[in-house]
Backbone bond lengths (Angstrom), bond angles and torsions (degrees), N, CA, C in turn:
res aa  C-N    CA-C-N  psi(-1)  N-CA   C-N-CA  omega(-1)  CA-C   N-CA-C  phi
1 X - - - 1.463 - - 1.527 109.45 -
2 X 1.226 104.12 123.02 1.689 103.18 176.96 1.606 112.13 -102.17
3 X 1.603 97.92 139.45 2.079 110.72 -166.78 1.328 97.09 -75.48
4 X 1.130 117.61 158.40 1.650 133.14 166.98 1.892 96.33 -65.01
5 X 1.387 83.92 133.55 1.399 122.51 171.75 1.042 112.14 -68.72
6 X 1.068 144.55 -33.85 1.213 158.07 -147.35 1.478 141.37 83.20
7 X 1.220 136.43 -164.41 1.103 107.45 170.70 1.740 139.75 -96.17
8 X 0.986 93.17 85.66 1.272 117.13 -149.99 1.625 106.82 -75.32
9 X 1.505 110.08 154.37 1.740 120.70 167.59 1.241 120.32 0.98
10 X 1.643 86.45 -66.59 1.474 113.72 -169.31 1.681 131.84 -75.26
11 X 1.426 104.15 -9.70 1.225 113.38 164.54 1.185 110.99 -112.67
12 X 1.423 127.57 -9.31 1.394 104.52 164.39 1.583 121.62 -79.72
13 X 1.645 114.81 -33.92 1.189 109.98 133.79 1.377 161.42 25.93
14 X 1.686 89.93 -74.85 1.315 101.57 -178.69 1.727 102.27 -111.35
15 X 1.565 122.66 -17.20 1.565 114.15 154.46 1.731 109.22 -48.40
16 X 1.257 112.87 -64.87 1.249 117.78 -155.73 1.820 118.47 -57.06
17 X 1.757 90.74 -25.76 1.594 101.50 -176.35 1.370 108.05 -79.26
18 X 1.367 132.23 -19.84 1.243 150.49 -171.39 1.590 109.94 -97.37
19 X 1.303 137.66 -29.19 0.804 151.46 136.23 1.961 123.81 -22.19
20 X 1.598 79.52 -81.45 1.678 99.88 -168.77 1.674 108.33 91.32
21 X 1.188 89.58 -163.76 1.374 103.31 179.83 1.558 111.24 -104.35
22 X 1.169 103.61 -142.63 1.787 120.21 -163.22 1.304 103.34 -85.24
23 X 1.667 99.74 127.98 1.772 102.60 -159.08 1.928 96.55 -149.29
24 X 1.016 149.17 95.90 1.502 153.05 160.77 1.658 108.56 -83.64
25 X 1.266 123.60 78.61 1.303 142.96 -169.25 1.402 115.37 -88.80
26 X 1.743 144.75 94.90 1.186 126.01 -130.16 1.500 97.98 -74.69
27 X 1.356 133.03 -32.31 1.506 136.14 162.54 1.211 137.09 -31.20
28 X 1.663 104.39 -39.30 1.586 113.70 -173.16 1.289 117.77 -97.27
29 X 1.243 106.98 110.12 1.597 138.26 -178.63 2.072 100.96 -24.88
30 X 1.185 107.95 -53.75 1.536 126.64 170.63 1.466 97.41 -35.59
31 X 1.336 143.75 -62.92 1.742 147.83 -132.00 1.426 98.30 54.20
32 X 1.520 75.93 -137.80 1.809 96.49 -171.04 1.706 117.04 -48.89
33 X 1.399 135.93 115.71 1.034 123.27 -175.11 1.864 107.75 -138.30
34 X 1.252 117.16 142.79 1.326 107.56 172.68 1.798 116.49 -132.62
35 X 1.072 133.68 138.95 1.263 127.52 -137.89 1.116 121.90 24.56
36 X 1.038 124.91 69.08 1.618 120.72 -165.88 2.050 135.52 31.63
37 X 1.298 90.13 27.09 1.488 105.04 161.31 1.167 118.00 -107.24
38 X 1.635 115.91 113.02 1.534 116.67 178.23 1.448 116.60 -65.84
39 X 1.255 108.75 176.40 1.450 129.66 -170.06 1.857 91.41 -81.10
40 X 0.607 113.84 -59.41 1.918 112.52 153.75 1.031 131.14 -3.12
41 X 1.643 83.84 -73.15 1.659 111.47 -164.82 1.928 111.54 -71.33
42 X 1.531 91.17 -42.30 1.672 96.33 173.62 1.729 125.00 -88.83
43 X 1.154 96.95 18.19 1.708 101.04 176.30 1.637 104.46 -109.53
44 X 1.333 113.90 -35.54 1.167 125.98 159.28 1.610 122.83 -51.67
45 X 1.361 96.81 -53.67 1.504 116.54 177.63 2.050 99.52 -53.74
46 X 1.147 117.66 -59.27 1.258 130.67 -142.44 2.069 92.68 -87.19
47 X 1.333 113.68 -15.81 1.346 117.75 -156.62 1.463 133.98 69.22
48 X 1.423 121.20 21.04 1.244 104.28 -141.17 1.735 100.69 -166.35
49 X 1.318 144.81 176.40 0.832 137.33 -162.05 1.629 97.33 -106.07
50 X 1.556 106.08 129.41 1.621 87.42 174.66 1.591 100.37 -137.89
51 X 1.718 102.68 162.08 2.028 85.34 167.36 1.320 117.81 -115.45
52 X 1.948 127.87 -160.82 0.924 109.37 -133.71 1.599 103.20 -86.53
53 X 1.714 103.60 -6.76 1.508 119.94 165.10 1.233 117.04 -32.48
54 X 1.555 115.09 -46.64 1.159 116.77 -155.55 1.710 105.57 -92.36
55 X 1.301 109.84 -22.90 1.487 106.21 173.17 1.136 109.87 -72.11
56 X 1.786 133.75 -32.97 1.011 126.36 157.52 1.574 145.94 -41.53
57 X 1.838 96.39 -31.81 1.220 112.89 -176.49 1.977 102.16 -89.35
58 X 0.963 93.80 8.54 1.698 100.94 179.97 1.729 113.12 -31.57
59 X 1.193 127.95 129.61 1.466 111.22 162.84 1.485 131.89 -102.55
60 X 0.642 152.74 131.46 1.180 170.11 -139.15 1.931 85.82 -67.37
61 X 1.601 122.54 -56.94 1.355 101.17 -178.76 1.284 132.10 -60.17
62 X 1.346 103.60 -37.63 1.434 120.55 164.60 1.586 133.35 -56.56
63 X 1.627 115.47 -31.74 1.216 121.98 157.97 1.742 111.44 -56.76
64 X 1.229 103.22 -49.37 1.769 106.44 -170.83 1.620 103.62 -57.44
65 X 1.420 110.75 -29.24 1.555 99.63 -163.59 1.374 93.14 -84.80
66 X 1.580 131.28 -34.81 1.586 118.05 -179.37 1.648 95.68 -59.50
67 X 1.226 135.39 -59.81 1.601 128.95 174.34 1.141 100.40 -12.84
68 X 1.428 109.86 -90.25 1.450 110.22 -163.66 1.527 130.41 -43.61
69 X 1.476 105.17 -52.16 1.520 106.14 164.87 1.666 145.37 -64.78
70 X 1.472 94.62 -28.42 1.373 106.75 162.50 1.103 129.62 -108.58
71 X 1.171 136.22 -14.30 1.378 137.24 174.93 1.841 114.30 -105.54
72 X 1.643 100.23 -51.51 1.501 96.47 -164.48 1.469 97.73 -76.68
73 X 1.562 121.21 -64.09 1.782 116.62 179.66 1.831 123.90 -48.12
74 X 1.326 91.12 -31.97 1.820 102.98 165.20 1.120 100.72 -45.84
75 X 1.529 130.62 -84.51 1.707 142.08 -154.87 1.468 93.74 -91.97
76 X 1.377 124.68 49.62 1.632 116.83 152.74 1.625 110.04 14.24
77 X 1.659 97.16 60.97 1.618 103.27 177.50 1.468 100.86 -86.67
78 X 1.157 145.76 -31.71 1.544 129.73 145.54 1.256 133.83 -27.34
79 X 1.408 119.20 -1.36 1.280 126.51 -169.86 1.527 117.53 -108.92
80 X 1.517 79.90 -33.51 1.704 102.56 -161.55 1.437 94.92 -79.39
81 X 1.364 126.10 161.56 1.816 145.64 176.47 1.742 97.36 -55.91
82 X 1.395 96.43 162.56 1.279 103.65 -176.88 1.601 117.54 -91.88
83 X 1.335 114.85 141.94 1.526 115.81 -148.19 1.435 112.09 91.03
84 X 1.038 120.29 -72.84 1.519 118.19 166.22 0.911 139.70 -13.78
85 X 1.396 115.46 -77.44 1.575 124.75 134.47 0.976 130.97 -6.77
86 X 1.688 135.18 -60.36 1.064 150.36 -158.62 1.573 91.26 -82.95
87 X 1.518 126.27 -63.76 1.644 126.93 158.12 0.983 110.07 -20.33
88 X 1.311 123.95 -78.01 1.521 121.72 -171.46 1.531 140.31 -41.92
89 X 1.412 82.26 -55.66 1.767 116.98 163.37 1.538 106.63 -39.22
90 X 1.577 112.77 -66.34 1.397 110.82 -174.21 1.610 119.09 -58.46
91 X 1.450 104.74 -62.54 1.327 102.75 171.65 2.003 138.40 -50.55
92 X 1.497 87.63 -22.41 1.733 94.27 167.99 1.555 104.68 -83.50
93 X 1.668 138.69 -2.31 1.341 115.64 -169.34 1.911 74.16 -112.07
94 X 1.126 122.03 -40.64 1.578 104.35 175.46 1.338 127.66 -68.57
95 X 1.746 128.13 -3.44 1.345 106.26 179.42 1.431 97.01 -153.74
96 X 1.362 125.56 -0.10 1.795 131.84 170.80 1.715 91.13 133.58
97 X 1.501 107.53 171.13 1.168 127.03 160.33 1.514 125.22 -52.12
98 X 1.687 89.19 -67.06 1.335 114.53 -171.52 1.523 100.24 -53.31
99 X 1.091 124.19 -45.11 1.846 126.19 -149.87 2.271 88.56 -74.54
100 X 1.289 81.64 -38.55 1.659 75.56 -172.58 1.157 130.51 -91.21
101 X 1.577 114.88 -12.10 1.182 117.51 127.93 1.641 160.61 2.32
102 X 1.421 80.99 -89.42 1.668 125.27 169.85 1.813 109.46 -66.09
103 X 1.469 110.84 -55.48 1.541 97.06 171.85 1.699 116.71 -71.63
104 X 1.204 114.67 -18.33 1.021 113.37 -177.18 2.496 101.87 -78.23
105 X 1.211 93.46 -33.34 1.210 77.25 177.18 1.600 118.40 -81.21
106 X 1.397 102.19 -26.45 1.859 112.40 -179.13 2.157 106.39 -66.73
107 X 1.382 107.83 -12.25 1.315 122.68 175.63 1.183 109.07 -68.28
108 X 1.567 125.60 -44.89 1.570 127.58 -162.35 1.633 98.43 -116.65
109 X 1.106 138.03 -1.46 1.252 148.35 -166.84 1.358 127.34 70.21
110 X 1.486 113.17 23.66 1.387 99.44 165.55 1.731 125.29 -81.13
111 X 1.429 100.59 167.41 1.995 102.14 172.59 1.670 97.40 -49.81
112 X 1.419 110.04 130.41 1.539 119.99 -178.21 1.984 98.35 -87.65
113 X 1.650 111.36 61.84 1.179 112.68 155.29 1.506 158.59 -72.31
114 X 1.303 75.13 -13.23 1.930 116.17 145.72 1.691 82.32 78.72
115 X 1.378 131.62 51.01 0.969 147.87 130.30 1.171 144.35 -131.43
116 X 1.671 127.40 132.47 1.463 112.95 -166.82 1.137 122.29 -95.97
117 X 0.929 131.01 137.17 1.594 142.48 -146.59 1.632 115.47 -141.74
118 X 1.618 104.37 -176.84 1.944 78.37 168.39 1.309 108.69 -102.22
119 X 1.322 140.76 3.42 1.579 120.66 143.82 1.386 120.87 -48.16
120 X 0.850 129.59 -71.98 1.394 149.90 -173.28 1.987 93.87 -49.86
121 X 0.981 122.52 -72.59 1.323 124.35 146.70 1.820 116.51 -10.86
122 X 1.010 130.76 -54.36 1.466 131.64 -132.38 1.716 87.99 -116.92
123 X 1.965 111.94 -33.92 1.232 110.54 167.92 1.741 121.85 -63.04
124 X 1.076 89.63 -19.78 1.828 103.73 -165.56 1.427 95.45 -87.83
125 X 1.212 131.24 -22.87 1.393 144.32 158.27 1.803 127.71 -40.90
126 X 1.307 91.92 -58.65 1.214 124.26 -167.30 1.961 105.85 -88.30
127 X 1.370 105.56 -46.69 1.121 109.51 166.50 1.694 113.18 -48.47
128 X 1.147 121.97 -61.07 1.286 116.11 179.59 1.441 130.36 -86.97
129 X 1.220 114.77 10.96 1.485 143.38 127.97 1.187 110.16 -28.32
130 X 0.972 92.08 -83.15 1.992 118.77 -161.27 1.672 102.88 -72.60
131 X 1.173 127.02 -22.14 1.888 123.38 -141.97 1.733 85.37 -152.88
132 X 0.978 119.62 -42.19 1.861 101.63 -160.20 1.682 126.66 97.43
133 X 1.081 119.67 117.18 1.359 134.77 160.48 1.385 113.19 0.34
134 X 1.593 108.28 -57.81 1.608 120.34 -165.65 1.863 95.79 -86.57
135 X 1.154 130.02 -20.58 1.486 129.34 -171.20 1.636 86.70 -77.43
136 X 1.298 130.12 -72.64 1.328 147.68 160.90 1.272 114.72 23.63
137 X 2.258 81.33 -84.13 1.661 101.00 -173.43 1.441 96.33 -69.94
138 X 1.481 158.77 -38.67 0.860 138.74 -138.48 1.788 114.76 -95.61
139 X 1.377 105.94 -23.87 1.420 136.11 152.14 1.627 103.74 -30.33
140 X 1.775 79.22 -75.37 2.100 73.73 -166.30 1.555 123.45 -73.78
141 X 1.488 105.55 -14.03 1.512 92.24 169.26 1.282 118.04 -109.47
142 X 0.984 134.36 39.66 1.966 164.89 105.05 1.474 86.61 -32.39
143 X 1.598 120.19 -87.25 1.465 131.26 -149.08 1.667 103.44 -62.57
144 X 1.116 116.06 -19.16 1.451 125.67 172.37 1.607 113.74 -82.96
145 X 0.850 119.27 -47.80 1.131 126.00 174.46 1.677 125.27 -62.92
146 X 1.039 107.26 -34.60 1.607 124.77 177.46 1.770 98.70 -75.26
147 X 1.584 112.65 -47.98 1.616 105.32 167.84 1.492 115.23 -36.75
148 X 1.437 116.08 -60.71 1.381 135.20 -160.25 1.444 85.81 -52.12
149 X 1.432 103.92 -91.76 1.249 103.13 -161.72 1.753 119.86 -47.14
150 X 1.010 139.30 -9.13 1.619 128.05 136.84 1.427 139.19 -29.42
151 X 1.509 99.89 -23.47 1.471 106.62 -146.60 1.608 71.89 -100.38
152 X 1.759 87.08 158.47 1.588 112.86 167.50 1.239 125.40 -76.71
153 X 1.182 131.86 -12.52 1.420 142.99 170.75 1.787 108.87 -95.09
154 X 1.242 122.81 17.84 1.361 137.39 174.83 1.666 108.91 -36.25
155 X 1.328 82.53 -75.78 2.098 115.69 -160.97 1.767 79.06 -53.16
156 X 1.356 129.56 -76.79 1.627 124.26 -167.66 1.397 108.74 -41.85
157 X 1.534 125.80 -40.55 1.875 97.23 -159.55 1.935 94.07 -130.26
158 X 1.381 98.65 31.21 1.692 113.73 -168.56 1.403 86.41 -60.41
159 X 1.592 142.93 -70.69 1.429 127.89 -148.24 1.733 104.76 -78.68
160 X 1.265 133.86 -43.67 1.219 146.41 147.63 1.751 84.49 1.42
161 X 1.513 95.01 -91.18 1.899 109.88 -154.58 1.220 111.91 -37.18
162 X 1.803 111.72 -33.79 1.360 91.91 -143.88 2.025 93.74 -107.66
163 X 1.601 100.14 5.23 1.627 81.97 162.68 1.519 111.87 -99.09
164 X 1.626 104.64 -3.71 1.336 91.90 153.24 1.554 140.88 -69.42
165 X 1.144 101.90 -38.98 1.651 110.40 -179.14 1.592 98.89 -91.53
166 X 1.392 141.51 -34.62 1.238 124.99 -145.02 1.868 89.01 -116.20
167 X 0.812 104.28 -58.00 1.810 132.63 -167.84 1.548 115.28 93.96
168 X 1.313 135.97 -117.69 0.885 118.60 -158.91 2.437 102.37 -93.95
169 X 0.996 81.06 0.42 2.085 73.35 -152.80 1.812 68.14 -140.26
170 X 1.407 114.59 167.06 1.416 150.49 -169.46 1.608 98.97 -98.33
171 X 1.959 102.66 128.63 1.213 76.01 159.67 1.680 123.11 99.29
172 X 1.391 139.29 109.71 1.581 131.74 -156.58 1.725 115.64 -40.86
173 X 1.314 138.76 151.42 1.196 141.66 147.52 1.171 107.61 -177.45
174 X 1.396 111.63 124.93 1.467 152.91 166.07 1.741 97.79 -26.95
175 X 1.311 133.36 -37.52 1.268 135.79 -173.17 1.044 107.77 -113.50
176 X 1.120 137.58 31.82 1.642 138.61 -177.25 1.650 86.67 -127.61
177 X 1.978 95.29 173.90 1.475 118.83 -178.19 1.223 113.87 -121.51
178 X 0.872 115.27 18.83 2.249 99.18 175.50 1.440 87.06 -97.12
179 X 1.743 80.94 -172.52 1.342 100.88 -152.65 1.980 102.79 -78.89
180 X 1.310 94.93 -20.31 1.739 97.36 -174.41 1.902 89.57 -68.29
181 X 1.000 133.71 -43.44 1.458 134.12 -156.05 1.881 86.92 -57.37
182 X 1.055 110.02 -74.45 1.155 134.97 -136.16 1.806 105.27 -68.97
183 X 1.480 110.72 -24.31 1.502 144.27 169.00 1.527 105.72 -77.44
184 X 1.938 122.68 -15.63 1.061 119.81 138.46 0.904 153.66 -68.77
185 X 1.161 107.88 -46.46 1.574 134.10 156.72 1.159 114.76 -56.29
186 X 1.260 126.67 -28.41 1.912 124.79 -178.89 1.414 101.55 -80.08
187 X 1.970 118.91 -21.33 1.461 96.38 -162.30 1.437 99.74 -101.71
188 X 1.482 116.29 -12.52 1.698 119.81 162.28 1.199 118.97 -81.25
189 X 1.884 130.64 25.49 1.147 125.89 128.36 2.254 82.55 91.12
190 X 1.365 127.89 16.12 1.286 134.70 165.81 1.454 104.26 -54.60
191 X 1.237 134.18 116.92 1.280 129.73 143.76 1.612 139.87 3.95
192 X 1.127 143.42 108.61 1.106 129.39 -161.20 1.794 117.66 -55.57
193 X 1.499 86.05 -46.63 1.846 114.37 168.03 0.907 102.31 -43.71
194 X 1.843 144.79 -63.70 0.994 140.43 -121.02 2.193 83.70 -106.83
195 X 0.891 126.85 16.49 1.778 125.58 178.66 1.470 99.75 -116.59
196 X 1.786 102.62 125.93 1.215 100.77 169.44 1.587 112.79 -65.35
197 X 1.505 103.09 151.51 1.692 105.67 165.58 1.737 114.83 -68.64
198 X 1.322 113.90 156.95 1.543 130.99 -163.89 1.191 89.62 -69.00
199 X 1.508 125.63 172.17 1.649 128.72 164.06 1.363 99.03 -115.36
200 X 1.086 115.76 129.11 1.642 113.27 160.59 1.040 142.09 -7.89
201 X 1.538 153.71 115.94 1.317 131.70 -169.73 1.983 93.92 -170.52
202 X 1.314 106.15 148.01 1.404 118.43 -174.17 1.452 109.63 -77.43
């Protein structure tokens, strides 16, 4: 099993490509959002009252550093296996920490305390022990996917989601583009070069 690298080029990368840019979608619960930082998320971030100008004017360095601090150091994605991470990572800047978290711990059977710890740790261990890396990743973006489709805003950003998480076909392959494919390829040590980039999607 290979550890997360960290957060590296290449996964920020592939948040940001998956992301997009500056998008105020009258549907999405988020509003104004730019690389996937809400209007929320960066007023909070910033302390202070800001408008939707300013999420617009977002920079690209400044998005990476909310990444890092709120999403990637939040979910101790340094901890987690490689690929994993990169899973994780995406799905906590697309739907909260906590939510991605929690399926990720209800995946291997730990208490879904929506913190990672070394139980939760030691299950994720054992899981791919017993099942494999690729059973793993394919687990949690199943468990991701079943979220999505819950939500009431489904039917609006349904094809969006699912070439995000799935890409083109259901399900792991080495030649596909969602995010589960590509969380394969990161944990079989694939080239960064050799992974297509994400396509845009809300």
């Amino acid at each position: 099993m290979n550890i997360s690298l960290g957060f590296t080029p290449t996964i920020q990368s592939f948040v940001l490509a998956s992301e997009g840019g500056y998008v105020d979608h009258p549907k999405d619960p988020g509003g104004a959002t730019n690389m996937g930082i809400t209007f929320a998320v960066l007023q909070a971030w910033r302390k202070r009252k800001i408008t939707k100008a300013d999420v617009k004017a977002l920079t690209k360095t400044e998005a990476l550093e909310i990444y890092k601090a709120n999403y990637w150091d939040v979910m101790q994605c340094s901890r987690l296996p490689l690929g994993l991470d990169y899973m994780v990572m995406d799905y906590g800047v697309n739907s909260g920490p906590g939510r991605a978290i929690k399926d990720l711990q209800r995946t291997v059977g730990a208490s879904d305390d929506g913190v990672i710890g070394a139980k939760t740790l030691a299950l994720i261990d054992t899981y791919i022990e017993q099942e494999g890396i690729a059973a793993l990743l394919e687990a949690y973006a199943k468990a991701r996917w079943t979220f999505m489709r819950g939500l009431s805003i489904f039917s609006t950003f349904k094809n969006g989601w699912k070439t995000r998480v799935w890409g083109k076909q259901d399900g792991l392959q080495t030649t596909d583009t969602g995010v589960a494919d590509r969380g394969l390829k990161l944990a079989r040590g694939v080239p960064a070069a050799m992974i297509a980039m994400p396509e845009a999607t809300i």
